[in-house]
N, C-alpha and C positions, 0 to 999 in steps of 0.2 A: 620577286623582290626578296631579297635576302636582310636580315637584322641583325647586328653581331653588336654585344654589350662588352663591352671590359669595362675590368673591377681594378684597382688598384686597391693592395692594404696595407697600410703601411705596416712595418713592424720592425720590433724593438728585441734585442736580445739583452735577458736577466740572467743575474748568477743567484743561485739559491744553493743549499744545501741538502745532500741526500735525504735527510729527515725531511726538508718543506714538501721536498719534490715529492717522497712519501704521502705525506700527508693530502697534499694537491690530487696526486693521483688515486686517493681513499676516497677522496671528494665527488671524483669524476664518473659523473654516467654514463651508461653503455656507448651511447655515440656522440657524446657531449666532445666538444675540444676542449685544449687547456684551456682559451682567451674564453668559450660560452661557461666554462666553471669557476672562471677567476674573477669575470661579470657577475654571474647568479650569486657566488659567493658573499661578493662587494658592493651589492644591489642596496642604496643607500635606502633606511627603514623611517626617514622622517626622523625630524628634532621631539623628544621628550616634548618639548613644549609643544609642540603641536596638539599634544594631545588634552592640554587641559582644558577644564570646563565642557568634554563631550559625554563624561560620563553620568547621566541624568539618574540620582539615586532619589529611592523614598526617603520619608523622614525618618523610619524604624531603621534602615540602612545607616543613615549620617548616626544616629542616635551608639548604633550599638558598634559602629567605626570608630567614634571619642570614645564610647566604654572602655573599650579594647584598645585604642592610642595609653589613656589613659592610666590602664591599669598598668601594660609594659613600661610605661614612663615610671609609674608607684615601682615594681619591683626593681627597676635599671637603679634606684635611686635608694631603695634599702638595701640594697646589694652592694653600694658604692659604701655608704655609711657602715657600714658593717665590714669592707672590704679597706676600707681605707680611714679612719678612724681620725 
C-alpha cells in the first residue's frame, strides 16, 4: 500500500526594496526561508493590555514606584517653569 500527500501553498509575489530585502536577509537563519522569517518576525506579542494587573508587586515595590513617578513628575515640572516662564 502506497500513501502519496500533496501540499498545495499558495503564494504571493511582493516588490520590496534592495534595502528591505537586505535587511530580511540580515534577519534570516541558516536554513530558515523567507515566509519561516517574515512569520517569526510578525509573530503577534499580545495587546499591552493584556498585560495588566499580572504583575503581583509588594507594598515596598508600589511604595517606592510613586516615589520615583513622583519625583520625575517634580523635576518634568520645574524644568517646564523654569523653561518656559
Amino acid at each position: 500500500m502506497y500513501t502519496y500527500t500533496y501540499t498545495v501553498m499558495a503564494t504571493k509575489t511582493i516588490s520590496i526594496t534592495e534595502e528591505a530585502y537586505a535587511a530580511l536577509l540580515s534577519e534570516k537563519q541558516n536554513s530558515e526561508s523567507f515566509t519561516q522569517t517574515i512569520l517569526r518576525l510578525t509573530k503577534k506579542k499580545g495587546k499591552l493590555a493584556d498585560s495588566f494587573g499580572k504583575w503581583k508587586m509588594t507594598d515596598q515595590e508600589e511604595q517606592k514606584m510613586q516615589s520615583e513617578l513622583s519625583e520625575g513628575w517634580r523635576v518634568v515640572a520645574e524644568r517646564l517653569s523654569i523653561e518656559m516662564p
